[in-house]
N, C-alpha and C positions, 0 to 999 in steps of 0.2 A: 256138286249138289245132288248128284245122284244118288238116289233111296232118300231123299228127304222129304218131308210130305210140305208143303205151302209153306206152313206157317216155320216150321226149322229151317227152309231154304230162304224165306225173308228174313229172320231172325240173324242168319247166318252172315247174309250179303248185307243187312244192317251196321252188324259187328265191323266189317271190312271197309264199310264207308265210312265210319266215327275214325279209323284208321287213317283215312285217306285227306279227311278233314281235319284230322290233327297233323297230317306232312307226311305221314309216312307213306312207303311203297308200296302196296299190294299188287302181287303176279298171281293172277289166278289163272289155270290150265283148265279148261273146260272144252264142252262139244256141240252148248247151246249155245247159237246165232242171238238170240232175243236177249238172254243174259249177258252176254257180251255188248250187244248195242247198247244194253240201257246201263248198265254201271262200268265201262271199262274205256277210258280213254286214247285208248292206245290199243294196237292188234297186232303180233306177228301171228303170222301163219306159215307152218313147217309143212316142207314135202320132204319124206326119206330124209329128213335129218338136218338138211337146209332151210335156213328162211328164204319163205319165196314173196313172202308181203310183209311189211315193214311200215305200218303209216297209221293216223288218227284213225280212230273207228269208223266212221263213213268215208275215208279214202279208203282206206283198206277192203270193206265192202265190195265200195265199184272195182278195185283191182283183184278182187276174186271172181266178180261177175266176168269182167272182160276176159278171166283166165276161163272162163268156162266153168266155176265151181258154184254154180249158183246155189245148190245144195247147202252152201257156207251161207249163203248168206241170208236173213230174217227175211220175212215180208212185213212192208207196212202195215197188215193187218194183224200181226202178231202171228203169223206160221211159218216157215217153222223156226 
């Protein structure tokens, strides 16, 4: 969703949910925490090429915190 302005990044992640609600799979690859908590049921997260977390979006979270990347992860405030 990068270079999209609001309303084409809603529009976008709109599209992908009518997707999701109809059965199908969406894999979205992105680098925003906030987008990922709020539409993405599921998270791997790769280091060099391996998965190193593997689990529902708020396990996966706490298992990035505990590695140390909290950078990965949102705040409940919405940053980042």
């Amino acid at each position: 969703l990068i270079g999209q302005d609001p309303e084409s990044a809603a529009f976008l992640l709109g599209l992908l949910q009518e997707r999701v609600e109809g059965g199908d799979t969406v894999i979205m690859v992105n680098h925003a925490p906030r987008v990922t908590r709020h539409h993405a049921s599921r998270l791997l997260f790769f280091n060099e090429g391996e998965v190193i977390v593997d689990a529902p979006t708020e396990e996966a979270f706490a298992q990035l915190a505990d590695l140390g990347r909290q950078v990965y992860v949102p705040s409940r405030e919405g940053r980042p």
